[in-house]
C-alpha positions as CSV (number, residue, x, y, z in Angstrom):
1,X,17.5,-11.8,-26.1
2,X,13.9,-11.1,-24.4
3,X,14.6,-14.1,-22.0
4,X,17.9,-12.6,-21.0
5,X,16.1,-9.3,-20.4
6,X,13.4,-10.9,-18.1
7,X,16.2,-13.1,-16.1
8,X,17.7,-9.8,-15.7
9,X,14.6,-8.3,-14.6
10,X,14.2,-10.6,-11.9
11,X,17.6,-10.2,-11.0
12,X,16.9,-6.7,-10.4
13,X,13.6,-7.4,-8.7
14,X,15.3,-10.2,-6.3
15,X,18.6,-8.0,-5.1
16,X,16.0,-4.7,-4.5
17,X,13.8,-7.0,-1.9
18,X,17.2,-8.6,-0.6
19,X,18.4,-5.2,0.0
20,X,15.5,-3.7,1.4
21,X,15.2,-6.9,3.9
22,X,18.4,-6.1,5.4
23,X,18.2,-2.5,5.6
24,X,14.8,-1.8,6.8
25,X,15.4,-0.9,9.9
26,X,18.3,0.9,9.1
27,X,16.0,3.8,7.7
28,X,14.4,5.8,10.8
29,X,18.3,5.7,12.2
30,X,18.9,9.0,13.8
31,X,22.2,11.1,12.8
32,X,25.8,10.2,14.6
33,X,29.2,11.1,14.8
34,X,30.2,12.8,11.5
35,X,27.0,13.1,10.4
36,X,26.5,16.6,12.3
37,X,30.0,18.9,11.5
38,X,30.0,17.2,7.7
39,X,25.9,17.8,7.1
40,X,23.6,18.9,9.5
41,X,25.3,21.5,11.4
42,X,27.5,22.3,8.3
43,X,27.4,26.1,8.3
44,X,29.9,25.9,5.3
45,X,28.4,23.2,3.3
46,X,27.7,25.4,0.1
47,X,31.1,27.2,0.3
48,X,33.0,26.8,-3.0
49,X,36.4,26.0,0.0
50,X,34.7,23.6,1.8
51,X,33.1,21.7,-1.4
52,X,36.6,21.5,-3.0
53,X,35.7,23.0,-6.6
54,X,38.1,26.2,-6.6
55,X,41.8,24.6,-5.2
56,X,43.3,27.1,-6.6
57,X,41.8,30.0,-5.3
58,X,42.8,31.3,-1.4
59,X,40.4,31.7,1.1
60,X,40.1,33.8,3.9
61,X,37.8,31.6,5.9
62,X,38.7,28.5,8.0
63,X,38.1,26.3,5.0
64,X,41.2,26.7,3.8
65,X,43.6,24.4,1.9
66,X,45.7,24.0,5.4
67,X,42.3,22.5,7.1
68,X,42.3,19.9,4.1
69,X,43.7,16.0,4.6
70,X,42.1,14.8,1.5
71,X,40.3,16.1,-2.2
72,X,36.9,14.8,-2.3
73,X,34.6,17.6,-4.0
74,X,32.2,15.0,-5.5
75,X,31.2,13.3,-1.9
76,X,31.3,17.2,-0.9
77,X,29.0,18.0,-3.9
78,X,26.8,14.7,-3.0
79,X,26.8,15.5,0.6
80,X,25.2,18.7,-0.6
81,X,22.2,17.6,-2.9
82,X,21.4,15.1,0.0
83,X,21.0,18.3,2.7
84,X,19.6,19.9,0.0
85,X,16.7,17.2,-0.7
86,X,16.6,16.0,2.7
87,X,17.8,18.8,4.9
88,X,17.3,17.3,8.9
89,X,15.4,14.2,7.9
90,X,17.2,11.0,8.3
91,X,15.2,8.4,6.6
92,X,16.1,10.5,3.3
93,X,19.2,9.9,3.7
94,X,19.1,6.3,4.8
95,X,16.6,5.7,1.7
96,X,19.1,7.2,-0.5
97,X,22.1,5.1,0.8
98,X,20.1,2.0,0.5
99,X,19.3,2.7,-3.4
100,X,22.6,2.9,-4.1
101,X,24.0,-0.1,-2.2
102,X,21.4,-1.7,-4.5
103,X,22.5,0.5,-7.2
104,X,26.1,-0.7,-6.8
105,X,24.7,-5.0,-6.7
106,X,22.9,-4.4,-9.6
107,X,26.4,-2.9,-12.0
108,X,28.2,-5.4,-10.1
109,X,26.2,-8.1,-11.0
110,X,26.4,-6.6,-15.1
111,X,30.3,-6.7,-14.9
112,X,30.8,-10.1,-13.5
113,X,28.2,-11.7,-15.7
114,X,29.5,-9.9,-19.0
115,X,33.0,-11.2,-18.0
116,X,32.1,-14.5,-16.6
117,X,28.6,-15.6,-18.7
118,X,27.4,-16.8,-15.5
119,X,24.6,-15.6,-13.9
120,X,24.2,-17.3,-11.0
121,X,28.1,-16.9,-10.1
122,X,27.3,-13.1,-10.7
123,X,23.8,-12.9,-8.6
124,X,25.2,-14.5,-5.1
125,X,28.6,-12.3,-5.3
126,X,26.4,-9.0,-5.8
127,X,24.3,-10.5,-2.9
128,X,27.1,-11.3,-1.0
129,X,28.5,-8.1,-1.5
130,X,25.2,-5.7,-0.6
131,X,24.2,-8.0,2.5
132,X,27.4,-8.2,4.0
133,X,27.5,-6.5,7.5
134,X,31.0,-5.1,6.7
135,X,29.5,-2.8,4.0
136,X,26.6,-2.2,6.1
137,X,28.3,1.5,6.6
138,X,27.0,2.2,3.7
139,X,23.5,3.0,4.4
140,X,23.7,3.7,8.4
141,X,26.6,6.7,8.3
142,X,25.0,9.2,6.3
143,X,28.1,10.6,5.1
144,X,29.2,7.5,3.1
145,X,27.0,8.4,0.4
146,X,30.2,9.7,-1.7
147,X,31.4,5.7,-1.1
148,X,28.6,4.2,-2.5
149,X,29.6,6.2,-5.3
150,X,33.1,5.5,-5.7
151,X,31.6,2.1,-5.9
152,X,29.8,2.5,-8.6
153,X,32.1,4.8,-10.6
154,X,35.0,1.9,-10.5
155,X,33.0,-0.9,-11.7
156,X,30.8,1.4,-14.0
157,X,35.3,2.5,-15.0
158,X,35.9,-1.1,-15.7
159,X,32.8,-1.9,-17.4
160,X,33.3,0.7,-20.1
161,X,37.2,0.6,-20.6
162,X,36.4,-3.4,-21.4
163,X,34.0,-2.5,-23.3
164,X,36.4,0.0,-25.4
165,X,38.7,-2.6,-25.6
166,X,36.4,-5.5,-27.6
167,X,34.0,-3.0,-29.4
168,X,36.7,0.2,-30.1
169,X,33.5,2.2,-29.4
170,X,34.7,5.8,-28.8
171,X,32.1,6.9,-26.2
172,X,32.8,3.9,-24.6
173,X,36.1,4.9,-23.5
174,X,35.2,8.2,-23.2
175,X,32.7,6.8,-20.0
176,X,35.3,4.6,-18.6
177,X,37.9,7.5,-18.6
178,X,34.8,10.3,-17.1
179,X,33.7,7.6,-14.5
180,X,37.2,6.9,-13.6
181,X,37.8,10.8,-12.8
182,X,34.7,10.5,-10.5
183,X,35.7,7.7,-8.5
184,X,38.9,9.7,-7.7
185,X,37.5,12.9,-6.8
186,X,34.9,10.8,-4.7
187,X,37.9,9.1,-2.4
188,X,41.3,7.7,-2.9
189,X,41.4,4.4,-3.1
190,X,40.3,4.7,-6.7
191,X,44.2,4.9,-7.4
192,X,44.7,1.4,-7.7
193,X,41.8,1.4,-10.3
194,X,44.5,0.9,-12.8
195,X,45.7,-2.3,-11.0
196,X,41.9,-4.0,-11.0
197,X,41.7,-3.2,-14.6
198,X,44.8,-5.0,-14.9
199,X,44.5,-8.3,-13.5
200,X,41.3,-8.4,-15.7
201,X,43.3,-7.6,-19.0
202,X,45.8,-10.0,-17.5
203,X,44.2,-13.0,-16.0
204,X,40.8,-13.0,-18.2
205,X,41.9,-11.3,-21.4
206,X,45.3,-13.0,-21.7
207,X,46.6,-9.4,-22.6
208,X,50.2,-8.7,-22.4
209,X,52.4,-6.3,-20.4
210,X,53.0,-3.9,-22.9
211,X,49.2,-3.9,-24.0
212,X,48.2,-3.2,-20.4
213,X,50.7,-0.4,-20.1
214,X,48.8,1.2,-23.1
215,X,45.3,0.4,-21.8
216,X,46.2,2.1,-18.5
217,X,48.1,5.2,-19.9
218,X,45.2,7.6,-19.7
219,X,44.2,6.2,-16.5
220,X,47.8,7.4,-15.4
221,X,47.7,10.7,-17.2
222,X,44.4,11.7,-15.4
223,X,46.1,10.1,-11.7
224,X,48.8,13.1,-12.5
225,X,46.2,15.2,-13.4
226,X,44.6,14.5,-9.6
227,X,47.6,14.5,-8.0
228,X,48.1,18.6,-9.4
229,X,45.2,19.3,-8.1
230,X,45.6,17.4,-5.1
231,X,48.1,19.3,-3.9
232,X,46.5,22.9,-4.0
233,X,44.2,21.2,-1.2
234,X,46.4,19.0,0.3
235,X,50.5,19.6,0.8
236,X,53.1,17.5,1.6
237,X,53.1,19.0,5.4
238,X,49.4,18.1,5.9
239,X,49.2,14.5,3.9
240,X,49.6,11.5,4.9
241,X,53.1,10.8,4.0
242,X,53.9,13.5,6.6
243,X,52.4,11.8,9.1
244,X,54.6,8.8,9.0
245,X,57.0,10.1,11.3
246,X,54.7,10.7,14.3
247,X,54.6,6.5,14.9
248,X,57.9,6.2,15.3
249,X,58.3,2.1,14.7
250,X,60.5,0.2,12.2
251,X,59.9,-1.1,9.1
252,X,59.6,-4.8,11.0
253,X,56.7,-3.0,13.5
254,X,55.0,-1.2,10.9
255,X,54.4,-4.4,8.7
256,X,53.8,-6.4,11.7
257,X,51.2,-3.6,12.7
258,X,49.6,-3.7,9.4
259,X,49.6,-7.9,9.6
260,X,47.3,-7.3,12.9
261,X,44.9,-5.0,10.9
262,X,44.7,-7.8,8.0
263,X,43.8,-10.4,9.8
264,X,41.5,-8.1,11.8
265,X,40.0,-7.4,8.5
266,X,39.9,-10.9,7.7
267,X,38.4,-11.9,10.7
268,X,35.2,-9.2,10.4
269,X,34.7,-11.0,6.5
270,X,34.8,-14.5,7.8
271,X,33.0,-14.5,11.1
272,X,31.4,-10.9,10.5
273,X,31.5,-10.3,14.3
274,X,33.8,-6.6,15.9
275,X,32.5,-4.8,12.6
276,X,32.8,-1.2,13.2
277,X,33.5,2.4,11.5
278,X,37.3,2.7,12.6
279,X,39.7,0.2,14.2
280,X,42.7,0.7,15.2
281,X,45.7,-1.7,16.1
282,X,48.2,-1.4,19.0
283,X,51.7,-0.8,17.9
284,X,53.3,-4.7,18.0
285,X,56.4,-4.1,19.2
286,X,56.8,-8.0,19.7
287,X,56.5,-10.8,18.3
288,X,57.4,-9.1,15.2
289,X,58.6,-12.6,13.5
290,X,55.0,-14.5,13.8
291,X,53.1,-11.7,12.8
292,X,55.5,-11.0,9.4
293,X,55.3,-14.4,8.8
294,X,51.8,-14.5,8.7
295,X,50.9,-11.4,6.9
296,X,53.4,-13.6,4.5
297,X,51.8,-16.4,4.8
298,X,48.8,-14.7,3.8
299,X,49.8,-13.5,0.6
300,X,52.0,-16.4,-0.7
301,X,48.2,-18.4,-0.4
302,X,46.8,-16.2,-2.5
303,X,49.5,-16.2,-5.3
304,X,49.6,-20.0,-4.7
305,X,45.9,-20.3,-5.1
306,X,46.1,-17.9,-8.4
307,X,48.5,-20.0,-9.8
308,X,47.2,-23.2,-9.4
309,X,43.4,-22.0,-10.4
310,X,45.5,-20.4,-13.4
311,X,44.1,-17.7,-15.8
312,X,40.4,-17.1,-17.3
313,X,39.4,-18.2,-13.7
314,X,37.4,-16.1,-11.6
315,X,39.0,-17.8,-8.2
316,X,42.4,-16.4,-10.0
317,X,40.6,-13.2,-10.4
318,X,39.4,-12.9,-6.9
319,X,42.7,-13.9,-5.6
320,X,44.1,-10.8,-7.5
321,X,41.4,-8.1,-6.3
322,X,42.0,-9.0,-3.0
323,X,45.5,-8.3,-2.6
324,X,45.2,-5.4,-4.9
325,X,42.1,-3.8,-2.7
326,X,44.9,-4.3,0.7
327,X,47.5,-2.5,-1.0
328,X,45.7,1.6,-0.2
329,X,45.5,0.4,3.4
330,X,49.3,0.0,3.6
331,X,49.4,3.8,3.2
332,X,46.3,5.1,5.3
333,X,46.9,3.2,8.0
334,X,49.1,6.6,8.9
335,X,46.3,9.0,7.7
336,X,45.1,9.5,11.4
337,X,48.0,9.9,13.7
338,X,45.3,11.4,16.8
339,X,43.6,7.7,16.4
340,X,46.4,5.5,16.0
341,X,47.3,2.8,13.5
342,X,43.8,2.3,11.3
343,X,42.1,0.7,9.5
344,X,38.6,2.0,8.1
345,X,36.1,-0.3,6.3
346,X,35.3,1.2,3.4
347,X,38.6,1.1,2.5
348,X,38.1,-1.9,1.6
349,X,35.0,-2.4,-0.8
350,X,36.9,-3.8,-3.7
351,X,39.4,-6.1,-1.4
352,X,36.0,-7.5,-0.2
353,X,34.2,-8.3,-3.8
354,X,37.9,-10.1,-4.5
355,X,36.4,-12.4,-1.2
356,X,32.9,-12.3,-1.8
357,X,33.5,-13.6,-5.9
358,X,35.8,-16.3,-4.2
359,X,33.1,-17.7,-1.5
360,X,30.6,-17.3,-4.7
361,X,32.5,-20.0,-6.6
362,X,33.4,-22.2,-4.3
363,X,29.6,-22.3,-3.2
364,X,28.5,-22.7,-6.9
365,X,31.4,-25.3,-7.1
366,X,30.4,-27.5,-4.5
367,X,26.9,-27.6,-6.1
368,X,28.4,-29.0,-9.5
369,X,29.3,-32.3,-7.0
370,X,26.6,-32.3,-5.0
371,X,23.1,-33.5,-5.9
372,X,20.2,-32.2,-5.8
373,X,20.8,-28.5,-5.8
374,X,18.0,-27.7,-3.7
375,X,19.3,-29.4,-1.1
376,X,22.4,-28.1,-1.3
377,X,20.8,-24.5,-1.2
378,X,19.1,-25.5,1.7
379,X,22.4,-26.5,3.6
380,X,24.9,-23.7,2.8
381,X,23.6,-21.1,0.7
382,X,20.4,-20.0,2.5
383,X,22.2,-20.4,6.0
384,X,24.9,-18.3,4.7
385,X,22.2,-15.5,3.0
386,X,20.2,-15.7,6.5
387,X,23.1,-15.4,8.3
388,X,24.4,-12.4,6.7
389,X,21.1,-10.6,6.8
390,X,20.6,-10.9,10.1
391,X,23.8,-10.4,11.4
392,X,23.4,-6.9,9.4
393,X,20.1,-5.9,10.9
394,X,21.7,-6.7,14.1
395,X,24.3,-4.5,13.3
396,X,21.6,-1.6,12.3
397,X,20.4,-1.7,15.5
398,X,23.9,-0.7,16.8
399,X,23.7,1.9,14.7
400,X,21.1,3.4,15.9
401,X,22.4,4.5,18.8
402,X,25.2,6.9,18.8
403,X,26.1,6.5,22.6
404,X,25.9,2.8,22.5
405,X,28.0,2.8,19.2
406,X,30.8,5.0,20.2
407,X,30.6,2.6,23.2
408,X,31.1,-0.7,21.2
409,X,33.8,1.1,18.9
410,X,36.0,1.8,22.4
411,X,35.4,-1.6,23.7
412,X,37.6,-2.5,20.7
413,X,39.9,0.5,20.4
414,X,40.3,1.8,24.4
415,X,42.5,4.3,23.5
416,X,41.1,5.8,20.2
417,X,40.1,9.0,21.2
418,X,37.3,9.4,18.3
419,X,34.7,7.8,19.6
420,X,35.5,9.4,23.1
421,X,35.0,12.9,21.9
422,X,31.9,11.5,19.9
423,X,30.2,9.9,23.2
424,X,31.4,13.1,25.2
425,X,29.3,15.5,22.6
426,X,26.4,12.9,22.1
427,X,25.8,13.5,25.9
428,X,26.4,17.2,25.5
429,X,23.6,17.1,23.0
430,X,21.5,15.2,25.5
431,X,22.3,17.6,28.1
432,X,24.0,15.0,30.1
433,X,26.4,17.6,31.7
434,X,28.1,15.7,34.3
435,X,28.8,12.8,31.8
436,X,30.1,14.8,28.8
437,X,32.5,16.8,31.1
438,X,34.1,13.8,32.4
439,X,34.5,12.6,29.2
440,X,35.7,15.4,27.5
441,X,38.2,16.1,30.0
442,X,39.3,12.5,29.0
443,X,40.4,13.4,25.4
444,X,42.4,16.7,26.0
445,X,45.4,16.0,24.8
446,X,47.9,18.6,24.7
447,X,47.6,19.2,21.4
448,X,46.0,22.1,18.8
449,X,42.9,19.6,18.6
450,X,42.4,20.1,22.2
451,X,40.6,23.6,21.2
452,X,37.2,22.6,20.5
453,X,37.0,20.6,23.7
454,X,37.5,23.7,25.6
455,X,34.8,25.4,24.0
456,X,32.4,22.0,24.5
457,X,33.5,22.2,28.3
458,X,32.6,26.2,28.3
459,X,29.1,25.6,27.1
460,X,28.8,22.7,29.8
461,X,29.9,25.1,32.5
462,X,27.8,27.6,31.8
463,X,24.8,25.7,31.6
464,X,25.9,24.5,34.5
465,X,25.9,27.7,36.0
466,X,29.2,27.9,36.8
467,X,30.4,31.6,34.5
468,X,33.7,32.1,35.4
469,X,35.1,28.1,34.8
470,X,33.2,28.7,31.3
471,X,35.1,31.9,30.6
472,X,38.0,30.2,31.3
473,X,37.6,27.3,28.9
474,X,36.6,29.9,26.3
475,X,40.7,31.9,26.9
476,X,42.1,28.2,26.9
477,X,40.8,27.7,23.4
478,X,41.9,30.9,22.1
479,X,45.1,30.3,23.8
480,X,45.7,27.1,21.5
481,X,43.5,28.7,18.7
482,X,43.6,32.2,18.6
483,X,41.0,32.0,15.3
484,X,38.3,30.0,17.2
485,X,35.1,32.2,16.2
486,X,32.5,30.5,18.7
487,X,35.1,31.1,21.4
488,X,34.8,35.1,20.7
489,X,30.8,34.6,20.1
490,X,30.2,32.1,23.4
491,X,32.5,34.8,25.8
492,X,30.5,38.1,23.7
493,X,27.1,36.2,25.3
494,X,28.8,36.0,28.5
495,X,29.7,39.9,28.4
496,X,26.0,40.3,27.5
497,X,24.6,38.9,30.5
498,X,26.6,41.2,33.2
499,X,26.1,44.4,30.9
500,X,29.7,44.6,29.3
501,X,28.0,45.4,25.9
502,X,31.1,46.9,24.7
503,X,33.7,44.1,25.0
504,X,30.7,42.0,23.8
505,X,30.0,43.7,20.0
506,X,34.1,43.8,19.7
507,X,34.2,40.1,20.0
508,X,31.2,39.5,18.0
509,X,32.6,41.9,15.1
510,X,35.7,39.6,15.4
511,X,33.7,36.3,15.6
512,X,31.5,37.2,12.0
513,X,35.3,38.1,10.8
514,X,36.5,35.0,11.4
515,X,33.2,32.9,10.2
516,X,30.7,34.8,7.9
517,X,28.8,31.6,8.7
518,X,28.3,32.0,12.8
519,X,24.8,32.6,13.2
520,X,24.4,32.8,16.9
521,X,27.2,35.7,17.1
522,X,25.0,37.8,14.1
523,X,22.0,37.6,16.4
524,X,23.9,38.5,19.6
525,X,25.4,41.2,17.7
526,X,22.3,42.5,16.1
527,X,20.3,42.0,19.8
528,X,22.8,44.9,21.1
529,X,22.1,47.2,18.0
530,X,18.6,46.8,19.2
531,X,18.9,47.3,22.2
532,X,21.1,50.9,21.3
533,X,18.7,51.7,18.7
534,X,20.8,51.0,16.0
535,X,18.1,50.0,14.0
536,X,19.9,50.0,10.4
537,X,22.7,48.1,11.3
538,X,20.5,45.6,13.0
539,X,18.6,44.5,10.0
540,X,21.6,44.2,7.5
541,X,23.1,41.3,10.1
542,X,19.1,39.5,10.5
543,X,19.0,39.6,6.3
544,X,22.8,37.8,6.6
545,X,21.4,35.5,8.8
546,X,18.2,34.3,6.7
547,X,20.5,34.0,3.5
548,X,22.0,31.1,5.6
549,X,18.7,29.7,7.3
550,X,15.6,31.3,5.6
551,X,13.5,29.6,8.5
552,X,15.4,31.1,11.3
553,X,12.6,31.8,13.3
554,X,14.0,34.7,14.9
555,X,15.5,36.6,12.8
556,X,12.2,36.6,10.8
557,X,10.3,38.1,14.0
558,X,13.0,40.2,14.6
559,X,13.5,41.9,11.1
560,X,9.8,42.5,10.7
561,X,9.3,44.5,14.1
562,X,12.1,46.8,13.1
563,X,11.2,47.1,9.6
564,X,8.0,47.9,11.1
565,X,9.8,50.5,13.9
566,X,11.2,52.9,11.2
């Protein structure tokens, strides 16, 4: 017993310095992409609407149930304590992420060796798994931190259900059932939980149909449980069955389509090279018949190889996991329709340990034939490790740089408009004017999106001087979104600077209307009450103000000279 405790210490020990080696540099990485509207700049990110805890209550705000594509409250909730504990410091963030990537090796290492009694088999998949540059997402976005997570509430699920099933232990099933719930209210690929619980029953247990049926009833009782609650945040006009229609392709396309995303998929885990945050695939509109048949080939090698390997094999069981982990992406493929056809990594965590536990085995087989093992380690698995490391650090550095990310994710997907909008505002931010119009101009689309990007191309035409093409951006997005609060706030500072004060405080009332949360309208608003002496209304809006940032240098100053006026 005290020599399995110290080989698991090491264990420990060896995947932390692993995981620190390959993520190192990934800790002063600056913020990117979502990382700003989801955290940083969040003005909402303590509202009970946008956290997701109250479904069932109406809201008057934007963070309504109609601005809703998915139910996540505890990556909301986790998103929260990070800002909370780190507020605008990165490296908190990234040094969080990286603890629980290692967090997730070290369970994952626990379920494979209680289920296999093989340590070493156990060790290189959780290795393969944390060092891999396709789950490298996990400590360079920020947001992911809800993924991590997920991770760790599935296998932490199937850790305790097993263990409910061989010990009957009551609080054992109680955990599996309670850790199950969080992996579903962190994203929704935990749905297929059930089905990875299964094939272990199945292929390792030797358990029976109807016995898995009854193992997996409360797991389906608490699925229609989420699924109620779902809905309050998510209708059938907003989700992602609705959005099927928009891609208008047959049944041959679609699977054709989703072929080309497998093998995409396949090709990132194999060669690890074109790893990024979103791909997605043109519409194949020919070929149909090779890419159908390959997507079949695909899966007919797996069940051949499960077959032949037979049960209480953990090839057999990686086999499984890997076609159960493609099966979500079959459905959120259509979750985007303004990006196209997708596919994101992390949907993909559990599809990749199926492929990680396979490469483990065959590795560890080969060394049962070969002789001596050192040399063997020398030749594959330490190339393999070194390779895997690096190729992630490379990768790190990439995402260090939001321009030349959103770069490399185009050069893959020219017509995603995603990273487009997210190079166009990362020069914005830079006050690259020039650069971020032309590209901003690039993603108007037509559509009810195409809002924001007229208020992004207001503020660039006003600092570039130019007041009247501002103004105009600022009617074209209340033209397409008539409840666009910075719209009414950017055009009220406009009216300020020529003397309209009037017009000014009636958009600004109608801006804090629209978003309780708009700081930069309060303080415009509470400016003109200074300026006509309306002292007591001005301090109500400063106090507002410092309940969302107590640090708002401004409206301190501000406050104190007219408390100190009366």
């Amino acid at each position: 017993m005290q020599q399995n405790r110290n080989k698991n210490f090491l264990v420990a020990v060896f995947l932390f310095l692993v995981c620190f080696v390959t993520y190192s540099n990934a800790l002063p990485n600056a913020f990117l992409m979502d990382d700003y509207p989801i955290i940083i700049d969040n003005r909402a990110i303590k509202d009970p609407h946008f956290l997701q805890i109250a479904p069932f209550l109406k809201s008057d705000t934007e963070y309504n149930s109609a601005d809703h594509v998915y139910w996540r409250p505890v990556t909301h909730l986790l998103n929260l304590f990070s800002f909370l504990l780190f507020n605008k410091d990165p490296f908190g963030y990234h040094l969080l992420n990286l603890l629980l990537v290692y967090a997730c090796g070290v369970v994952l290492y626990e379920l494979l060796n209680s289920l296999f009694n093989r340590w070493q088999l156990a060790l290189l998949t959780s290795l393969l798994f944390c060092v891999h540059p396709i789950n490298g997402v996990l400590v360079n976005y920020i947001t992911t931190t809800g993924y991590s997570v997920l991770v760790l509430a599935v296998i932490l699920g199937l850790r305790y259900s097993l263990a409910a099933q061989e010990g009957g232990k009551a609080a054992a099933y109680f955990l599996s059932l309670s850790w199950f719930s969080i992996a579903l209210l962190c994203h929704e690929i935990a749905v297929v939980f059930p089905l990875y619980l299964s094939c272990v029953l199945f292929f390792l247990k030797n358990y029976s149909f109807r016995k898995i049926c009854v193992v997996n009833m409360p797991f389906i009782l608490i699925l229609i449980v989420y699924a109620i609650f779902r809905s309050a945040y998510v209708g059938f006009n907003s989700g992602t069955l609705a959005h099927i229609p928009h891609f208008h392709m047959s049944l041959s396309s679609y699977t054709a389509t989703f072929s080309n995303l497998m093998f995409f998929y396949v090709r990132n885990l194999i060669f690890f090279d074109k790893i990024v945050l979103i791909w997605a695939s043109p519409i194949i509109k020919s070929s149909l018949f090779f890419w159908n048949i390959a997507l079949g080939g695909l899966v007919i090698l797996c069940l051949v190889m499960m077959h032949l390997y037979g049960k209480r094999n953990e090839k057999t069981l990686a086999f499984s996991w890997f076609l159960v982990g493609l099966l979500p992406v079959g459905l959120a493929c259509f979750s985007r329709p303004n990006l196209g056809f997708i596919i994101e990594t992390h949907w993909m965590f559990f599809a990749s340990i199926g492929f990680f536990l396979f490469t483990a085995s065959f590795l560890l087989n080969i060394r049962r034939s070969a002789a001596p093992f050192s040399l063997l380690s020398i030749l594959i698995v330490l190339p393999l490790m070194a390779s895997y490391i690096l190729s992630s650090r490379q990768y790190n550095k990439l995402w260090s740089n939001e321009m030349k990310y959103c770069r490399y994710m185009l050069s893959l997907s020219p017509g995603m408009e995603l990273p487009l909008w997210w190079l166009a505002y990362a020069h914005l931010r830079a006050h690259h004017y020039a650069e971020a119009k032309v590209l901003f101009e690039k993603t108007l689309r037509g559509t009810y999106r195409d809002w924001e990007t007229y208020i992004n191309l207001g503020v660039i035409e006003g600092a570039l001087g130019n007041s009247a093409s501002a103004v105009d951006y600022y009617y074209r997005a209340l033209a397409v979104n008539p409840n666009a609060a910075e719209a009414y706030s950017n055009l009220a500072a406009h009216l300020i600077n020529v003397g309209r004060l009037g017009k000014a405080e009636e958009y600004l009332q109608r801006a804090i209307r629209l978003d309780a949360r708009l700081i930069e309208a309060k303080k415009n608003l509470a400016t003109i009450y200074r300026q006509q002496g309306k002292v007591k209304e001005a301090i109500p809006l400063l106090e507002e103000i410092l309940k969302i940032d107590p640090e708002d240098a401004y409206s301190l100053k501000t406050r104190r000279d007219l408390k100190g006026s009366l």
